[in-house]
C-alpha distance (Angstrom), angle and dihedral (degrees) to the residues before:
residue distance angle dihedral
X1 . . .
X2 3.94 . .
X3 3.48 131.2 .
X4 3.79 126.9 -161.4
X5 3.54 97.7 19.2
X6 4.08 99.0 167.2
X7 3.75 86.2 -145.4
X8 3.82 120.7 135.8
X9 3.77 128.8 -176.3
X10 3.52 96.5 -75.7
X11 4.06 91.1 72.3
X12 4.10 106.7 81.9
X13 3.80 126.3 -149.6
X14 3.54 88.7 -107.9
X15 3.82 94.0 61.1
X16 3.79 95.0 62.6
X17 3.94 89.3 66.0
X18 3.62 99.4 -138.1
X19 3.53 104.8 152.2
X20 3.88 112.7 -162.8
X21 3.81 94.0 19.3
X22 4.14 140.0 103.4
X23 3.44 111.5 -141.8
X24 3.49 124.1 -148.0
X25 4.31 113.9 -162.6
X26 3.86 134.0 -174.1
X27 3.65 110.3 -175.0
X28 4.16 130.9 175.3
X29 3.68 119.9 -131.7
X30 4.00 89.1 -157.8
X31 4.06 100.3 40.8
X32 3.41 116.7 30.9
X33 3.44 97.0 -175.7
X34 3.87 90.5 76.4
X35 3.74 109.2 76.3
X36 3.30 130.7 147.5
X37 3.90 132.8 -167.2
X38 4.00 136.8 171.6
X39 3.78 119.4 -156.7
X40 3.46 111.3 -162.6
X41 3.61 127.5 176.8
X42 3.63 113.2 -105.0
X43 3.90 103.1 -131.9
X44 4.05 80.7 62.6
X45 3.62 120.1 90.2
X46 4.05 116.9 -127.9
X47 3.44 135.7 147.5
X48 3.67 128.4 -165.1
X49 3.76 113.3 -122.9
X50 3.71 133.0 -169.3
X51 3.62 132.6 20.2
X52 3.46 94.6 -168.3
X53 4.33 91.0 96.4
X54 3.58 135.2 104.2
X55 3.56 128.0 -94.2
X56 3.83 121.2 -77.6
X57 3.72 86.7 32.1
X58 4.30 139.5 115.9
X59 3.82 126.7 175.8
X60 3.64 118.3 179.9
X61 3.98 143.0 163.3
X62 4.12 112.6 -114.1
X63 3.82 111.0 -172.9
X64 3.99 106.7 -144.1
X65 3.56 123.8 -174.3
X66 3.88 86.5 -18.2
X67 4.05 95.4 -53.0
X68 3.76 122.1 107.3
X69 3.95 113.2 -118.1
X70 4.00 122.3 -172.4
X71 3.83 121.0 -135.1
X72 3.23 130.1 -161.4
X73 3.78 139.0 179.6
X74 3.83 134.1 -172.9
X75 3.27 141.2 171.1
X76 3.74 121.8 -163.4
X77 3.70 114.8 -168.3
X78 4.17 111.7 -127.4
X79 3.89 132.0 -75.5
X80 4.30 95.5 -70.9
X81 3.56 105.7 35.5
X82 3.64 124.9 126.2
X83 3.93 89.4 -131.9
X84 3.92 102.5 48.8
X85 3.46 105.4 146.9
X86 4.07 105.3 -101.5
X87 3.79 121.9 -138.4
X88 3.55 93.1 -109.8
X89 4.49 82.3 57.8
X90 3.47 96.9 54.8
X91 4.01 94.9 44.2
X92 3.30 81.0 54.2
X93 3.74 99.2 56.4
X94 3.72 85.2 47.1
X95 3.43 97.9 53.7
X96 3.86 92.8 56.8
X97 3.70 83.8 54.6
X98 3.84 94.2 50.4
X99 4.00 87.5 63.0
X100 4.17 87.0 66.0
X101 3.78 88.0 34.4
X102 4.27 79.9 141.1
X103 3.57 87.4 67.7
X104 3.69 121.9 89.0
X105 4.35 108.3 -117.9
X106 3.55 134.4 -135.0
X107 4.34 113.5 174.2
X108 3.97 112.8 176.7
X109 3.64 128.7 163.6
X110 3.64 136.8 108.0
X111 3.58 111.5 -72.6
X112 3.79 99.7 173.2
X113 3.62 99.1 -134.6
X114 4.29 96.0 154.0
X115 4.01 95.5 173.3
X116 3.71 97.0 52.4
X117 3.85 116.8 123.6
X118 3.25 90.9 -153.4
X119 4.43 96.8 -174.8
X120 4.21 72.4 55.7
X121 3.50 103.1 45.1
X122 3.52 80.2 -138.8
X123 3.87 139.9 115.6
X124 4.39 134.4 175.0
X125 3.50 89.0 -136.3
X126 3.85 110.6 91.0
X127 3.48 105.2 -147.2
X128 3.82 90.3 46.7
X129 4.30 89.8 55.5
X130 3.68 89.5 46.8
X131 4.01 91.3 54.1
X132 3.67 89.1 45.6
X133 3.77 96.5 48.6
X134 4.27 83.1 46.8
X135 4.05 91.5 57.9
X136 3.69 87.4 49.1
X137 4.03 102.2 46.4
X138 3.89 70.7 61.4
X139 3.56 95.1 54.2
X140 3.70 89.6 -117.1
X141 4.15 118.1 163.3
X142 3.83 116.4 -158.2
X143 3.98 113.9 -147.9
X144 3.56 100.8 177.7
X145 4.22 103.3 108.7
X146 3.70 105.7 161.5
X147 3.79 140.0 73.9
X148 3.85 103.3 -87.7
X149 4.26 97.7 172.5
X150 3.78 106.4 35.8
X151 3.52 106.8 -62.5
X152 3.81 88.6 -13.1
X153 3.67 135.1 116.9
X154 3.63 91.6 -155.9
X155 3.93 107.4 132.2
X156 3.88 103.5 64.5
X157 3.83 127.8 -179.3
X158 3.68 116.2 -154.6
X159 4.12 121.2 -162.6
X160 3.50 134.1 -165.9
X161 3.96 120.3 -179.9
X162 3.91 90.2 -5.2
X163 3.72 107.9 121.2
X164 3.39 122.8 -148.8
X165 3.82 99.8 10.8
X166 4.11 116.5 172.5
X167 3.43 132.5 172.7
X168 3.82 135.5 -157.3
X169 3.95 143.0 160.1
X170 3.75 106.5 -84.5
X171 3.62 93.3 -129.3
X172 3.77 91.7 -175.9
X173 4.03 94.0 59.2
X174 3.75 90.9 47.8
X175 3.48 92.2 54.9
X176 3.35 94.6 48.9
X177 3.74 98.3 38.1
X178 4.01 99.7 23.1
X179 4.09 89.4 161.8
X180 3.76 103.1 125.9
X181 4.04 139.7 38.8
X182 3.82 84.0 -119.4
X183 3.33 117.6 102.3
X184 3.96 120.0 -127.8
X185 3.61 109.5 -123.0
X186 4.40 118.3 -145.5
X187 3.88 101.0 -158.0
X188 3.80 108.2 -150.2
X189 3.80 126.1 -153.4
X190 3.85 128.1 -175.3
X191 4.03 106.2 -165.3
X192 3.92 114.0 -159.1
X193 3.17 115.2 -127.0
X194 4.04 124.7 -146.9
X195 3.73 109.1 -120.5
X196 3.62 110.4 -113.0
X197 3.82 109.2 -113.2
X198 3.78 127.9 -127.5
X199 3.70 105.5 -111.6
X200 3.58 109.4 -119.2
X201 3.94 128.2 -117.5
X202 3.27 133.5 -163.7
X203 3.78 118.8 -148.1
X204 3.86 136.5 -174.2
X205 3.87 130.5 -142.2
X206 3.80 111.5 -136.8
X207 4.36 86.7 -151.7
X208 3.81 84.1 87.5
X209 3.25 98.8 49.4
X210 3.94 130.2 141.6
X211 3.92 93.3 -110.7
X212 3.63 91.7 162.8
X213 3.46 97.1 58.9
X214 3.60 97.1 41.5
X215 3.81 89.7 55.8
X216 4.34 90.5 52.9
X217 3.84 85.2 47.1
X218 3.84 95.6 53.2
X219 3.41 88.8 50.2
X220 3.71 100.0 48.9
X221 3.70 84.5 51.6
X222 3.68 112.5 35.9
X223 3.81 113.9 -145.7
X224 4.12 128.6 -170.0
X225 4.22 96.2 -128.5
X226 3.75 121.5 -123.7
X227 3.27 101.7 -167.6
X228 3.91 144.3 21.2
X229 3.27 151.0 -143.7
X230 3.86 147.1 -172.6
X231 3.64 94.4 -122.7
X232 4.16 117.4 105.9
């Protein structure tokens, strides 16, 4: 997941050289700075859904280990700019969500909330506490609790029904790629697993057996014996 790509429609898929992988892009004709873009492995099944979202923005279905996940990605330009995402945008992000409320959540991007508290849940700035107190009418957790943007909590990952979700800097990617004062983020997710169960048998002790009966039927039907045993 990317945020603030600067790409525009004149950049195609193939240009990105990302062999192997779909890409799904949300660009702004107006702001460039607000690109968005999903990479998704192409042996994974997602699907893109609703256009009905603000700018700077994707939400799709990924099918994992045959459950459906939503994704979603924002961007939200800083404190100032003429395209901050208004209250009004990000309820409506959430209410797209609410319509797949069965599906477990992941939303990451980079919000640019600076005066969050984030071990709080709480920040001065106004419009900051009323975004935070949004995510959580939503039952939304946010796991992101480092500085990911100098001394900035600024890239935030918010879960809902996605156990045991951790975050870190992806040291290895910034090494390799060590082009911007952003920190890349490596989302972790440990997915429980249902014990497999011991299949069940049923089986039957011969000691209360119907001897009688066995004895009237062999007689009935005389048989040449096979076998033998010390039991009368």
């Amino acid at each position: 997941m990317v945020t603030e790509t600067w790409w525009n429609e004149d950049i195609e898929d193939s240009e990105l050289m990302l062999p192997g992988y779909i890409s799904l892009r949300c660009e702004r004709a107006v702001n460039k700075h607000r690109g968005v873009l999903v990479a998704i492995q192409s042996i994974i099944s997602a699907k893109r859904i609703s256009d009905d979202l603000p700018d700077g923005c994707i939400l799709t279905i990924v099918d994992i280990q045959l459950k459906k996940n939503l994704v979603c990605v924002i961007y939200n330009p800083p404190l100032g700019s003429a395209f901050i995402y208004t209250l009004a945008d990000s309820e409506q992000v959430l209410g797209v969500i609410e319509e797949f409320k069965q599906y477990a959540c992941l939303i990451c991007g980079d919000f640019n909330l600076p005066k969050v508290n984030w071990s709080l849940n709480h920040s001065v700035d106004e419009y900051e506490q009323s975004v935070i107190e949004l995510f959580e009418r939503h039952n939304f957790h946010q796991v992101v609790d480092f500085s990911t943007c100098r001394k900035n909590t600024l890239h935030l990952v918010f879960e809902r029904k996605v156990e045991n979700t951790t975050a870190k800097i992806d040291l290895v990617f910034r090494q390799l790629f060590d082009v911007s004062d952003h920190e890349p983020i490596l989302i972790s997710i440990k997915e429980h697993r249902e014990e497999r169960k011991t299949p069940v048998c049923n089986y039957f002790s011969f000691c209360n057996a119907d001897y009688d009966g066995m004895r009237r039927e062999m007689t009935l039907f005389p048989f040449e014996a096979t076998c033998f045993t010390n039991i009368d």
